[in-house]
C-alpha positions as CSV (number, residue, x, y, z in Angstrom):
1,X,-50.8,-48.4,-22.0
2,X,-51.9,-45.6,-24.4
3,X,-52.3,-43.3,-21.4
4,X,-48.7,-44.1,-20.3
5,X,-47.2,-43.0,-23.8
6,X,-49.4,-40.1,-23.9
7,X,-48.4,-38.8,-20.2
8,X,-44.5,-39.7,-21.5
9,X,-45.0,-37.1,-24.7
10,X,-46.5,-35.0,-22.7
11,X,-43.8,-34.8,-20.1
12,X,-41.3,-34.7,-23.4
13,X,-42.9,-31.8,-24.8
14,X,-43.0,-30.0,-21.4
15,X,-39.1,-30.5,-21.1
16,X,-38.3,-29.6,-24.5
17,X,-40.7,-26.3,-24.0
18,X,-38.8,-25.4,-20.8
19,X,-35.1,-26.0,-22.1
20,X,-35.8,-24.1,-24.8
21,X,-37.6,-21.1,-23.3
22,X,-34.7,-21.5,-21.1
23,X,-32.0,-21.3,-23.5
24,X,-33.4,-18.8,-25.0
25,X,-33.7,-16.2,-22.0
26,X,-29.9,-17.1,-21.1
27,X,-29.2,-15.8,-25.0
28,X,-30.3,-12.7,-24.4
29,X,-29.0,-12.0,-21.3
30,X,-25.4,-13.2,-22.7
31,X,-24.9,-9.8,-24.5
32,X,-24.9,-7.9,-20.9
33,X,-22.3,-10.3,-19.6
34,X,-19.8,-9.3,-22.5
35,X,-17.4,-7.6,-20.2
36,X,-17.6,-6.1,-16.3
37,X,-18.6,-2.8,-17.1
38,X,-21.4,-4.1,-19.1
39,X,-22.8,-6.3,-16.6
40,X,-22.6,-3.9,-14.0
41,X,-24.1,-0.9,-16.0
42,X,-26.9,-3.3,-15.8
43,X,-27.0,-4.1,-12.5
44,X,-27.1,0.0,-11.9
45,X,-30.1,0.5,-14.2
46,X,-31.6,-2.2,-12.3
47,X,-30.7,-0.9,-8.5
48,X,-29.7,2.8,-9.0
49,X,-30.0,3.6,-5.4
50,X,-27.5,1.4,-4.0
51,X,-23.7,1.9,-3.5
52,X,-22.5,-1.3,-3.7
53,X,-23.3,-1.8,-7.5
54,X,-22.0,2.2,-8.3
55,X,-18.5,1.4,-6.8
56,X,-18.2,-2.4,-8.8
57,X,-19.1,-0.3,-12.5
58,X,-16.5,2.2,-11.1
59,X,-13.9,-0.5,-10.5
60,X,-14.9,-2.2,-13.8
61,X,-14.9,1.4,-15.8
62,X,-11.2,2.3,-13.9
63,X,-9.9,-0.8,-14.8
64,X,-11.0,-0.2,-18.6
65,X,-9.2,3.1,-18.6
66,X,-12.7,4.9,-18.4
67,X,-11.3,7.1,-15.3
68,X,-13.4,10.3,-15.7
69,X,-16.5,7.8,-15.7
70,X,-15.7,5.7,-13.3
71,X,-14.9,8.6,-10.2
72,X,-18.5,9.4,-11.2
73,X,-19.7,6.3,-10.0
74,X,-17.6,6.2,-6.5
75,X,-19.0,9.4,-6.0
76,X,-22.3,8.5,-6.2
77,X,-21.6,5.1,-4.3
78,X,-20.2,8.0,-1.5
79,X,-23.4,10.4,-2.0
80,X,-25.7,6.9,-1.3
81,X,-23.3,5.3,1.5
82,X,-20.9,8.1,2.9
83,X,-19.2,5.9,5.3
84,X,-18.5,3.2,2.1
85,X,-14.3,2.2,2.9
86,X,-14.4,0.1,-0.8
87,X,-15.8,3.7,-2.4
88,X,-13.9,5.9,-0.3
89,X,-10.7,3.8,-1.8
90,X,-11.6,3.5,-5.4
91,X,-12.3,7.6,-5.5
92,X,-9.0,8.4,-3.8
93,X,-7.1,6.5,-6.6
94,X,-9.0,8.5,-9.3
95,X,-8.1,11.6,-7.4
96,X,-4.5,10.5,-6.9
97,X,-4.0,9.6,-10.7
98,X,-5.9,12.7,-11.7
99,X,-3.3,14.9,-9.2
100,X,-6.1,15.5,-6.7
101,X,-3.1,14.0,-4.0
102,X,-4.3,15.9,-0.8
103,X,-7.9,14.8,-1.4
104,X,-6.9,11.6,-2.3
105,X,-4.8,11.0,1.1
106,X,-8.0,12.7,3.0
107,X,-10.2,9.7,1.4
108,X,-7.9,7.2,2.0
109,X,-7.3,8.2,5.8
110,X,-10.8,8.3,6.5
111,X,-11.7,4.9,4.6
112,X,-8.9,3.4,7.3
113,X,-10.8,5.8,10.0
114,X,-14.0,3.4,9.0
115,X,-12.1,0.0,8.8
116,X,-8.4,0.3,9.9
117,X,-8.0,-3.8,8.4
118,X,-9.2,-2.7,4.7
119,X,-5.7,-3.5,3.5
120,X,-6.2,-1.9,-0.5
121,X,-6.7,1.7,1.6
122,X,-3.6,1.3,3.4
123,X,-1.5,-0.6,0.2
124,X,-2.9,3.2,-1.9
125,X,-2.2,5.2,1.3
126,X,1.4,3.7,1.7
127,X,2.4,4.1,-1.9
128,X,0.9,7.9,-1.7
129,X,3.1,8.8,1.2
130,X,6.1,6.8,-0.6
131,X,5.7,9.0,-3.6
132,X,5.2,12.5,-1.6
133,X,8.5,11.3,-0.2
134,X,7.4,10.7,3.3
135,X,9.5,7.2,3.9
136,X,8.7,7.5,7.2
137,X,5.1,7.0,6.9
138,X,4.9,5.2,4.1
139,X,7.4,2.5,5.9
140,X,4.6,2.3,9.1
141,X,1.8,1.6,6.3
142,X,3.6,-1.4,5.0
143,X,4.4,-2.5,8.5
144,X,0.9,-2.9,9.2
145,X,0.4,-4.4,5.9
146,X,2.6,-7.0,6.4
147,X,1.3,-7.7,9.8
148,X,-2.5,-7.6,8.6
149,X,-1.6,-10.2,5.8
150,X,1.4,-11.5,6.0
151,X,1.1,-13.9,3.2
152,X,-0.7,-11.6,0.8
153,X,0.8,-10.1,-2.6
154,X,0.3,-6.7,-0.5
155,X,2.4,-8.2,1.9
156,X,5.4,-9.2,-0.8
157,X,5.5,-5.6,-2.9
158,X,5.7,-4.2,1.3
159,X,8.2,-6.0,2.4
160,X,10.1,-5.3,-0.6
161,X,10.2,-1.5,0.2
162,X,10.8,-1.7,3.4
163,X,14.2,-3.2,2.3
164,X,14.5,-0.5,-0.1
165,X,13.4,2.4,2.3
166,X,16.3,1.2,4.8
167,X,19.3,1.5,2.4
């Protein structure tokens, strides 16, 4: 009987030893989950040679207004993993905000050259030929948007200038 109380503190203080050490390790790492461009700074210190987490701190930098910062990172996404649609797409909107337009529509061209279904490249490449005044083009963009995802948000904005490209 004294065995079985001894083996049930035991047990106890193992628990208690683990929940703590693990509450304590989810503490610290807390602070790096403060916001996106946090998290995925760490996730780049921690795998600095792979595209995948260079273009998510991009997206998280570009959608904190950190532009200058965050083509840095889609760049070096690109240098890693030339043939990246996702990196190829996020660079050409920096360029196009930034008035880099010809380079932008080059990106965006050859990120639907890689994966003709990647429906943010064509969304950013119809919108760019809209704005260059090239209704034309723009209009067979958001033809193929609506017919890649018909019930997608994408889809909606399209199918709204279509209408207003045909008045």
């Amino acid at each position: 009987m004294l065995l079985i109380i001894a083996m049930d503190q035991i047990r106890f203080i193992i628990i208690t030893v683990m929940l703590v050490t693990l509450a304590a390790m989810s503490g610290a790492r807390s602070s790096i989950y403060e916001d996106e461009a946090t998290l995925y700074t760490d996730i780049v210190s921690r795998s600095p040679n792979k595209a995948r987490p260079h273009n998510n701190l991009g997206d998280a930098l570009k959608k904190a207004g950190r532009f200058e910062e965050a083509g840095t990172h889609f760049e070096r996404a690109l240098a890693l993993q030339p043939g990246y649609p996702d990196a190829l797409n996020n660079l050409a909107t920096i360029y196009n905000n930034s008035g880099r337009r010809e380079e932008a529509l080059q990106l965006l061209s050859q990120a639907l050259s890689l994966d003709p279904g990647h429906l943010q490249a064509r969304y950013n490449l119809a919108i760019a030929f809209y704005e260059r005044g090239m209704p034309g083009e723009a209009s067979q963009q958001y033809a193929i948007i609506i017919e890649l995802a018909p019930h997608s948000k994408e889809a909606a904005f399209a199918r709204k200038m279509l209408s207003m490209i045909r008045q």
